[in-house]
Each structure stands twice: as structure tokens, then as C-alpha cells.
C-alpha positions as CSV (number, residue, x, y, z in Angstrom):
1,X,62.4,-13.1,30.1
2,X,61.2,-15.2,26.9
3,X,59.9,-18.8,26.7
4,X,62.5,-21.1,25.6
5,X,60.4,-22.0,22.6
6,X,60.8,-18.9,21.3
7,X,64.2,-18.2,22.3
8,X,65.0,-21.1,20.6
9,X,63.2,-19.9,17.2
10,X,65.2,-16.5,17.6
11,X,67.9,-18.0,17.7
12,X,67.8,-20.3,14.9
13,X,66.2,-16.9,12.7
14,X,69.6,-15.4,13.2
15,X,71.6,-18.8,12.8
16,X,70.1,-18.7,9.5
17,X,70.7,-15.0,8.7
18,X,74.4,-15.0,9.4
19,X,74.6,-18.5,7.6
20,X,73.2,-16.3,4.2
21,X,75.2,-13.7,5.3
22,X,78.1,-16.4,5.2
23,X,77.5,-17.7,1.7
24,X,79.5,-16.3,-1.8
25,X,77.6,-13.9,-3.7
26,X,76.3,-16.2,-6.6
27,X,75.0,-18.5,-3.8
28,X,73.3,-15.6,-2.3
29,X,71.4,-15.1,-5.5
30,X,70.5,-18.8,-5.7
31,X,69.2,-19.0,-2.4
32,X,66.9,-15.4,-3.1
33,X,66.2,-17.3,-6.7
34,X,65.0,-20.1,-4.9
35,X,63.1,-18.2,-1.8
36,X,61.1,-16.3,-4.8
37,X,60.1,-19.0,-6.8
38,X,58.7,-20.7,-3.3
39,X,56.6,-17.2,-2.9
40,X,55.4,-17.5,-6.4
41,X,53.9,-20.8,-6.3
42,X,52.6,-20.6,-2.8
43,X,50.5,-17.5,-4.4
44,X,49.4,-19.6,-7.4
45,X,48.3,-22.0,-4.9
46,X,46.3,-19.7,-2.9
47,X,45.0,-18.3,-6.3
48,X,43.7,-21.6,-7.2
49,X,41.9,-22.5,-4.0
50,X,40.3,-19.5,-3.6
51,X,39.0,-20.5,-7.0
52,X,38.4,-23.4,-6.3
53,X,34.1,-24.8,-5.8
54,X,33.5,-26.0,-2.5
């Protein structure tokens, strides 16, 4: 049987799946638009600091 902690983090994983699942198609793509931009600049951030002088 699994902690409640992470039953709980399961559970609001799939909450979030079927509530994409849910949306209209052109929301969809807003949501993955949005999602990808977040990726992008989290990598440019990483870029930087690895870059960065200590």
C-alpha cells in the first residue's frame, strides 16, 4: 500500500490529465504552447548558470 503523500500526488497527476483531457482543442494547444515555452526558458536558465563564474 502507498503513503498518502504520494497517493495524494497520483492522484492530483491524473486530476490534471483528465482536466487537459477535458479542455477544447485550441485550449489544448495553448496549454502545450505554454508548457513549452516554460521548458525553454528553464533550459536558458540552466544555460546561463552553468555559464555563469563562481
Amino acid at each position: 500500500m502507498k503513503p498518502k503523500d504520494e497517493w495524494s500526488e497520483e492522484a492530483e497527476g491524473l486530476s490534471l490529465v483528465r482536466a487537459f483531457l477535458l479542455l477544447p482543442p485550441d485550449k489544448r494547444r495553448l496549454v502545450l504552447k505554454f508548457a513549452d515555452e516554460l521548458a525553454r526558458a528553464q533550459e536558458r536558465h540552466e544555460e546561463g548558470a552553468e555559464a555563469s563564474p563562481t
